[in-house]
N, C-alpha and C positions, 0 to 999 in steps of 0.2 A: 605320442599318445593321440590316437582318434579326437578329434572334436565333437564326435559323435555322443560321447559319452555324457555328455551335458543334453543331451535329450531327451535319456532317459525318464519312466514315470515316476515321479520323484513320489508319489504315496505308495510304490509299493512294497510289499512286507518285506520282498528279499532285498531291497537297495536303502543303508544308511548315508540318512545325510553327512555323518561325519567324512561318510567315505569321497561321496562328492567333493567338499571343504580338501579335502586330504588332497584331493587331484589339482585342487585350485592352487593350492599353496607349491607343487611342484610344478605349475605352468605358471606361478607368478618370479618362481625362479628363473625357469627356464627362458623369460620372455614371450612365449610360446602362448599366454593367452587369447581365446575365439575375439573377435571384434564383437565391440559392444552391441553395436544394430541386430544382432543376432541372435542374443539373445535370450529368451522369452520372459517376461515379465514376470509371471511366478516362478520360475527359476533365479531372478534376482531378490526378491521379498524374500524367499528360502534363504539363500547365500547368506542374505544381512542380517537375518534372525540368528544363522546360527555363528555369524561372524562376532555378533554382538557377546553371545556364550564364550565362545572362544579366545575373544581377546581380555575377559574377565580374569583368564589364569596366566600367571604370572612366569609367561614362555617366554625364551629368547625369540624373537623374529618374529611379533607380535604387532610391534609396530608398520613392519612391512605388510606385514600378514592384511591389514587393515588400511594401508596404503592403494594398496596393488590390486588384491582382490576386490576391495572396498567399492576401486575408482571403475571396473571392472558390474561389480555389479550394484552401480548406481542407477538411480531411476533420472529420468529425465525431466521430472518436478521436483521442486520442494516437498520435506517431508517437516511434518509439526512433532517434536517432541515434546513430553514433560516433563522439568524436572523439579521435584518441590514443590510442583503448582502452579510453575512456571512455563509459560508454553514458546517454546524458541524455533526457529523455522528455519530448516538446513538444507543445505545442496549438497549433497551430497560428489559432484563431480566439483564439491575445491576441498582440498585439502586440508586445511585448516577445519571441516564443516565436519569433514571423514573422521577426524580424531574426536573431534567433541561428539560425533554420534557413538564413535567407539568406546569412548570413557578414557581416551587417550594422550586429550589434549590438554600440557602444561601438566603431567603425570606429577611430577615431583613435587610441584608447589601443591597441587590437589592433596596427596599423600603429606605432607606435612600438615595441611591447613587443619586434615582430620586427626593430628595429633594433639594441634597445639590450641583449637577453638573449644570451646565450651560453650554450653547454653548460657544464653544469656550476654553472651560479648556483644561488640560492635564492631563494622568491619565499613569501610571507607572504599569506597569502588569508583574512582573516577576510569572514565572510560569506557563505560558500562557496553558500549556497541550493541550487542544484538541479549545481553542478560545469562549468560551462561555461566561466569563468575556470580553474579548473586545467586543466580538460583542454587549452586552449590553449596553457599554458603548460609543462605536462608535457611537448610538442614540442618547447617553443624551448630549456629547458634539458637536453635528453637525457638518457641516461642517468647521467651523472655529477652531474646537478644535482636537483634536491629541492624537489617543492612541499609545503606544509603550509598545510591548509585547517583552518578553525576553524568549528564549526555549532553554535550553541546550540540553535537551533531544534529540536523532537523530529522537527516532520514532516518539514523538509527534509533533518535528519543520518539520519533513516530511509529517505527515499527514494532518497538518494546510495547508502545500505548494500544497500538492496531490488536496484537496479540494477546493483551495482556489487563483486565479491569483493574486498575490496582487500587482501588476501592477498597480491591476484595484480599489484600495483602497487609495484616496488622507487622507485618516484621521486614517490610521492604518499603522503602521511599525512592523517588525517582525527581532528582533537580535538575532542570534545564541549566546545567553553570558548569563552568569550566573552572577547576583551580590553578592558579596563579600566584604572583608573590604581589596583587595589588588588588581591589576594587573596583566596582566600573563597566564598563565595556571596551569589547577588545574584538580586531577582527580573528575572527575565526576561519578555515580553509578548508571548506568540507570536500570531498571527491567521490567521483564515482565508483573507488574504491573501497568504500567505505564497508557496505558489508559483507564483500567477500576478502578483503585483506587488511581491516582494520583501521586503513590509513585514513587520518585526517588529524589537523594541527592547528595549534593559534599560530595568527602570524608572527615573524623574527623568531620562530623555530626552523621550519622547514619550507619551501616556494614550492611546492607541486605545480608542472605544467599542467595538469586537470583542475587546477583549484577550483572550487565555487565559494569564493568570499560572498561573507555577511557579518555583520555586528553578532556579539552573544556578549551575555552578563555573566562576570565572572566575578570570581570570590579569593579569599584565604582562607586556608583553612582555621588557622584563627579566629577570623572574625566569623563564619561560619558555625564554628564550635560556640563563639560567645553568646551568636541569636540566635542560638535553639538547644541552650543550656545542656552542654554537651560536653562532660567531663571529662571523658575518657575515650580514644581511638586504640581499641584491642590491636585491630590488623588494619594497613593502611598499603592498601596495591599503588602503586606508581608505576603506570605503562601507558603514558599519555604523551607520545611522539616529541620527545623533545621538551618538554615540560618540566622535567622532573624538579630538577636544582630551583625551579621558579615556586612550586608548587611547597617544595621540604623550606623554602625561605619563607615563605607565606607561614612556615608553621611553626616557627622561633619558640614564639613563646610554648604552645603544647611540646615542643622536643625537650626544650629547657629545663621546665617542670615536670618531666617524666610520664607527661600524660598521652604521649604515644608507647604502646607495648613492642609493637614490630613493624617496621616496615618493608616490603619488597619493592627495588628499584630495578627495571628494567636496564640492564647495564651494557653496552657497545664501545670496549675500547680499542680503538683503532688508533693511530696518529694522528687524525683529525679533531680527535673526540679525548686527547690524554687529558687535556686540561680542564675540561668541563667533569672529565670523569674524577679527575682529583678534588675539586673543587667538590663535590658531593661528598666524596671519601671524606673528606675534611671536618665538612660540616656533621657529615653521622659521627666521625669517633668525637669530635670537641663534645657534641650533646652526649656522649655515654654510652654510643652504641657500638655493638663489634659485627663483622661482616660473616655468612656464612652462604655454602653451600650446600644446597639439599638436593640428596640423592634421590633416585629411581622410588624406593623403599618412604621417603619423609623424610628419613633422619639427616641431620645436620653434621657437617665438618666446618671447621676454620675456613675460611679463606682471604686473599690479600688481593684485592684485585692490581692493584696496582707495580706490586712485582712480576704482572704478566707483560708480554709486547702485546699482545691480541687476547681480548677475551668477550664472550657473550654469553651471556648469564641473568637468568634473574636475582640478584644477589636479597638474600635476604638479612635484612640489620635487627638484631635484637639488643634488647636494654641492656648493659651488663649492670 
């Protein structure tokens, strides 16, 4: 197919944008995409506008679709979305940046969240990084409901603050603290990964050779719940590099007395990781809770992790 065809006047009557998209998605097959240098800035702003419509409907090869062409026609700046009121700032050439512009990214947990939340909950976000988890969920529990994000991180608790007055947010909180199973301060491992791959760690989790150590104050969620008279943890995200089992021990007592509804534990079990991953398994079923996977769709099936050799999953734990 001509490269030529991306030249075209894209405002005129007889050329549909679908049809362009259409071409793209057969040269993101074929490998055969133009180089990026090439081509022209309102031609990428078109693409994404209508890439954003298109990966709304619920097609096989959607996620490519938004991969490929996505990466293809990315701008070479940051772009500011909003979501909720939330204003998050994405690059569109990393991947991770691609799905969350497309409404792509963590599909399955998103689609259950919007089953299972109601106005009014509370929803627990450590690891907040660049705010794309609350803002989502800042929607689904309304006004009446309460997200609280936790950033250890400086760059990313700066860049959420840079972007964002949270003055002006009656249903989002933003803590400089880390959850753990102690009080205190603890060193922390930030990198220059941080906001385009998420990574960053307290230390005796993970040694990044990019580390940039510094002290941060960290918490329980226990004791946290107990100084700011905090009944109830609707939805409690755990995806904080190695943390997790430190974080769900921190939280005994709330698991105990049933004052956690669900949890989702970021889960990697590999040989390295059987035992640590058991050790969690252990601790959700002893408090009452059974393990599930969520589909594409939201909805939930059973799951076991631990009758797997390998798995990676956000495993979500609910009360039984």
């Amino acid at each position: 197919m001509a490269h030529n065809l991306y030249y075209v006047k894209l405002y005129s009557a007889d050329i549909l944008p679908i049809t362009l998209v259409s071409a793209l998605v057969q040269l993101a097959g074929s490998g055969d995409l133009p180089s990026r240098p090439t081509v022209p800035y309102v031609l990428k702003t078109t693409v994404r506008s209508l890439l954003r419509t298109l990966t709304r409907i619920p097609l096989r090869g959607r996620h490519r679709l938004a991969d490929q062409v996505g990466l293809w026609a990315a701008s070479d700046t940051t772009e500011v979305i909003r979501i909720n009121g939330v204003r998050i700032e994405l690059d569109h050439r990393v991947r991770q940046h691609r799905m969350m512009y497309y409404g792509l990214y963590e599909e399955n947990i998103f689609n259950f969240l919007r089953r299972y939340l109601k106005p009014g909950m509370v929803v627990f976000d450590p690891g907040a990084n660049m705010g794309y988890f609350a803002a989502q969920c800042i929607g689904l529990v309304g006004a009446e409901g309460i997200v609280h994000s936790f950033e250890p991180s400086r760059t990313a608790n700066a860049q959420m603050r840079r972007m964002n007055d949270l003055r002006g947010f009656a249903t989002w909180k933003l803590w400089d603290l880390a959850l753990t199973d102690h009080t205190g301060e603890h060193t922390f491992y930030d990198t220059p990964r941080v906001m385009l791959r998420g990574f960053a760690c307290l230390e005796g989790t993970y040694d990044p050779t990019d580390k940039i150590p510094y002290p941060v104050q960290v918490t329980t969620l226990d004791a946290f719940c107990a100084e700011q008279d905090i009944e109830r943890i609707d939805f409690l995200k755990l995806d904080i590099e190695g943390s997790e089992l430190p974080a769900l021990k921190g939280a005994e007592r709330l698991l105990q007395e049933g004052r956690i509804g669900c949890v989702m534990v970021e889960t990697t079990l590999v040989e390295r990781t059987r035992d640590l991953t058991q050790q969690i398994d252990d601790l959700m079923r002893n408090a009452g809770f059974s393990s599930f996977h969520a589909s594409r769709d939201g909805r939930t099936r059973p799951v076991v992790v631990m009758t797997h050799s390998t798995f990676r999953e956000d495993v979500l734990w609910l009360k039984r």
